[in-house]
C-alpha positions in Angstrom: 5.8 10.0 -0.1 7.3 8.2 3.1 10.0 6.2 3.3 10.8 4.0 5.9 14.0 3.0 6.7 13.9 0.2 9.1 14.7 -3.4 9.9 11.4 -4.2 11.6 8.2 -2.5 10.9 7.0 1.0 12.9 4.0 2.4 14.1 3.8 5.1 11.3 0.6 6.8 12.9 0.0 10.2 11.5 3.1 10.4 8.6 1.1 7.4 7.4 -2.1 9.5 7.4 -0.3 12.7 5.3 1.6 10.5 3.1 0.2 9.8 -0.7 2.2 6.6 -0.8 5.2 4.3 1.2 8.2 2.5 0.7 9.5 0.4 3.1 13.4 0.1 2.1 14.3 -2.3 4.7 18.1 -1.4 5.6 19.4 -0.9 2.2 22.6 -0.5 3.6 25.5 -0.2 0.5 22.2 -0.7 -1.8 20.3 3.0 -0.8 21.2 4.0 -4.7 18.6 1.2 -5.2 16.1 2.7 -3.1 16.7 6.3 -5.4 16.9 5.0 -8.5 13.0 3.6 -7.3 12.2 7.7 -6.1 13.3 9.3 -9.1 11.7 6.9 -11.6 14.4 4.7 -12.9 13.2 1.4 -11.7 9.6 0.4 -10.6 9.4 -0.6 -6.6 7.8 -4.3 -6.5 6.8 -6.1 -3.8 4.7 -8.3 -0.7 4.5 -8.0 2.8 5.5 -11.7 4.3 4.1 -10.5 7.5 1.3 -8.0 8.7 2.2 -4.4 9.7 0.7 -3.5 12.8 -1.6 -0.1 12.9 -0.5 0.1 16.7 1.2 -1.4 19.1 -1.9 -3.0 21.3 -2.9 -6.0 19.9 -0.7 -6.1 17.3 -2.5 -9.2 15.5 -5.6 -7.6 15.1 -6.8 -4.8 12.5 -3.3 -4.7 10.9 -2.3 -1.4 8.9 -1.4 -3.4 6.4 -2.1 -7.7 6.2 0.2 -10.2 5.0 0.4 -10.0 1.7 0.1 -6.2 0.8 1.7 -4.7 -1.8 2.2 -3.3 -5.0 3.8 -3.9 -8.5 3.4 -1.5 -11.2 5.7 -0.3 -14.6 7.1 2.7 -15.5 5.3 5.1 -17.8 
């Protein structure tokens, strides 16, 4: 699993390629026990991108990584 800790999205290039899933945790700042409490199962991650992540820097508007929109919700076992 990746997690990115970031305030912008990142060229993840090859970590994206090896990971089996991602998180983006956005800054969590005094909220990262959120962002563990997600990892270790205690809470279910939910969630849409309100903007595309680029798969590269040049152009970034075409053949995103992931469109606007993506994302994921899913409940605990």
């Amino acid at each position: 699993m990746l997690v990115v800790i970031s305030g912008r999205p990142l060229i993840l290039g090859r970590a994206f390629e090896k990971a089996s899933a991602v998180v983006a945790a956005w800054l969590p700042g005094t909220e990262g026990g959120g962002v563990s409490d997600m990892l270790l199962g205690k809470h279910a991650p939910t969630g849409k991108l309100g903007f595309s992540w680029p798969r590269a820097t040049e152009p970034l508007h075409a053949n995103p990584l992931f469109p606007l929109g993506f994302g994921l919700e899913y409940g605990l076992a």
